[in-house]
C-alpha angles and dihedrals in degrees: 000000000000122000089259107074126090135174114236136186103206098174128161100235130178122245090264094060104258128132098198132017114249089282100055092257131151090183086112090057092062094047084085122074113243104178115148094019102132099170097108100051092057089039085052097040091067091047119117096177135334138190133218133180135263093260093039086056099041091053097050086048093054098036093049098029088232091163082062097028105030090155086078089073101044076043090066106021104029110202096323110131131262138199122202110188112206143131102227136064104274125188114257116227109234117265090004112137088221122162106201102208138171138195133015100030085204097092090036090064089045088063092038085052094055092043097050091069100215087312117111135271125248117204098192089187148183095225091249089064100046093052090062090061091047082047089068101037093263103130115097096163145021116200113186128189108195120207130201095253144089123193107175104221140044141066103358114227098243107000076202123102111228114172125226085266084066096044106076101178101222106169138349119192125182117217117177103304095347138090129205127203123180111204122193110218107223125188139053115019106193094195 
């Protein structure tokens, strides 16, 4: 690994704190314009490989029909590498360059990591998986956006508990009706 690459968890959240309502929906987080917000194709532009979990997955193949339109993933995230972690048999979209995985998610950074290239790590989410990376001391960012919702209920943004020791605020940004905080993750690297 080279000094450059971090793993960052760049997720949309309600004010509440929730990444998803109690159906695994995002609907919520389109309800709010977002024209002019930039900030996830630089993000993007700077990612070697990420990884998501099964219901994170499941929910963008059903909500943007990628079995019947797969052009739409290559589309966003071109042929960079992506891990679902899940423990059941899930449909690969055409032409994605997809790894289905289960269990320590140690040896599966380490091949992220390869494949990444010196670029950074993504960790789309949901907020269970990426506690298991911040488990084992691999979380070097979290980078919020913030929406003008609550929905009180639903997938919690990080189920973890990090103090505020382990939370560095290294940068916030408003754009239209969002907010956007970068956290640097302190503490134990386990690389």
């Amino acid at each position: 690994m080279t000094d450059m690459t971090k793993i960052q968890y760049y997720t949309a959240t309600s004010v509440d704190g929730f990444l998803a309502d109690e159906n695994n929906s995002l609907d919520w987080l389109f309800e709010v314009d977002s024209a002019g917000n930039k900030n996830f194709d630089n993000f993007f532009s700077n990612i070697g490989a990420f990884a998501m979990g099964a219901t994170t997955y499941e929910w963008v193949l059903e909500h943007e029909n990628l079995l019947e339109d797969p052009a739409k993933w290559t589309t966003w995230y071109g042929a960079v590498p992506c891990w679902v972690f899940t423990h059941r048999e899930l449909p690969s979209v055409a032409g994605a360059n997809i790894h289905f995985v289960s269990g320590d998610v140690q040896p599966v950074h380490s091949a992220m990591l390869a494949a990444a290239q010196g670029r950074n790590i993504w960790l789309v989410g949901g907020g269970e998986l990426v506690g298991l990376f911040a488990d084992v001391g691999l979380l070097d960012e979290m980078i919020l956006t913030i929406a003008p919702v609550t929905l009180g209920r639903g997938a919690p943004l990080l189920p973890r508990r990090l103090t505020s020791q382990r939370l560095s605020l290294a940068h916030v940004e408003r754009v239209n009706q969002f907010v956007h905080l970068t956290y640097q993750v302190v503490g134990y690297k386990a690389r």
